[in-house]
N, C-alpha and C positions, 0 to 999 in steps of 0.2 A: 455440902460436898460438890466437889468440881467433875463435870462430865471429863469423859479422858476417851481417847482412841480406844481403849479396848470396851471400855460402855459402850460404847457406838456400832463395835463389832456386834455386841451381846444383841441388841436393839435389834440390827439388822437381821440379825440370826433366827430371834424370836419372831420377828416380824414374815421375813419367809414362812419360818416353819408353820405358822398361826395361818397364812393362805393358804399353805398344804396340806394340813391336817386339822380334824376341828380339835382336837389336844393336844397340847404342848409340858414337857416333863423335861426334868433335867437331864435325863440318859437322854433325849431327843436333843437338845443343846449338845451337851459335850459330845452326842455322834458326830452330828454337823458341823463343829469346829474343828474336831479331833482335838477337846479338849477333855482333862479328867471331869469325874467330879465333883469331888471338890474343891475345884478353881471354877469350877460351874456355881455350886452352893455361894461361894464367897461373894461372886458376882453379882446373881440376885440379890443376896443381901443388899449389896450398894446400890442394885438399881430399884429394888423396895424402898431404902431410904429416900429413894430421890426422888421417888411416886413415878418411875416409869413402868413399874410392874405391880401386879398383885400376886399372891401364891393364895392356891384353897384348895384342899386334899389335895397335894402333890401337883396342881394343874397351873401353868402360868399364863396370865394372859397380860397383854401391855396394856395399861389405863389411857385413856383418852389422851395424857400427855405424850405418852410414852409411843403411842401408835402417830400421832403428830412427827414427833422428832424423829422416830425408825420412816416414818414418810419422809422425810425433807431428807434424812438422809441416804436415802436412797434414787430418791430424784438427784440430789448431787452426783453420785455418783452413777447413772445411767447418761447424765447430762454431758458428765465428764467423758467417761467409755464411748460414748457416741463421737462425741466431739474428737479424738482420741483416733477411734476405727476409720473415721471420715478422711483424718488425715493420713490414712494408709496405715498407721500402727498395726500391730499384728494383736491378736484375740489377745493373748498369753501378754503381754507387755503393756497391754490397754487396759486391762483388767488389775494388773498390777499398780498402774501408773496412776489410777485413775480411783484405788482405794486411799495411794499416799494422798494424794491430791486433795481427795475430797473433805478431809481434815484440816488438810493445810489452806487453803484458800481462805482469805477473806470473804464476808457477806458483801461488803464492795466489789470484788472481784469476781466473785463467782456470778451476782447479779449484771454484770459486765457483759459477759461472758454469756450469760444465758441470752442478755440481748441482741449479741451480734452472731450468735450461732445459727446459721441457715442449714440446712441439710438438702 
């Protein structure tokens, strides 16, 4: 199974929520997306399969891979939003800009990019 944009969202989501809470459940997902669900359910499924999650009584937490890749992609995107605010962009537009982004970039480019970013 192939990662995709919206696994990346789940990741991320999981990944917050699991700083904020010591329990993470699917009503805590779909709150946080404002997603159903059962588009919640479906999701872990794939990201079960993919070994980025475990589930145990109802309780989800990211496996070692899984809290890896919710890291790296959320350092992209802080990396990016920073980069982003730096240049004057507005919160609301940087934060938008800077989710497309952070899927879209190459490991070349983004590694670029992390190197000439001064702040």
């Amino acid at each position: 199974m192939n990662k995709t944009i919206s696994s990346d969202h789940y990741l991320k989501a999981i990944y917050q929520l699991q700083q904020q809470q010591p329990v993470v459940r699917r009503v805590d997902i779909a709150q946080a997306m404002a997603f159903s669900k059962p588009s919640v359910t479906r999701a872990i499924t794939l990201l079960k399969k993919m070994g980025y999650v475990t589930v145990e009584k109802h309780q989800i937490r990211l496996t070692s891979k899984g809290k890896k890749e919710a890291e790296n992609l959320w350092q992209r995107f802080e990396t990016i939003y920073d980069y982003l605010t730096a240049a004057g962009i507005s919160n609301d537009a940087a934060t938008k800009d800077a989710c497309l982004l952070e899927h879209s970039l190459s490991e070349e480019t983004y590694h670029k990019l992390l190197n000439k970013i001064t702040f």
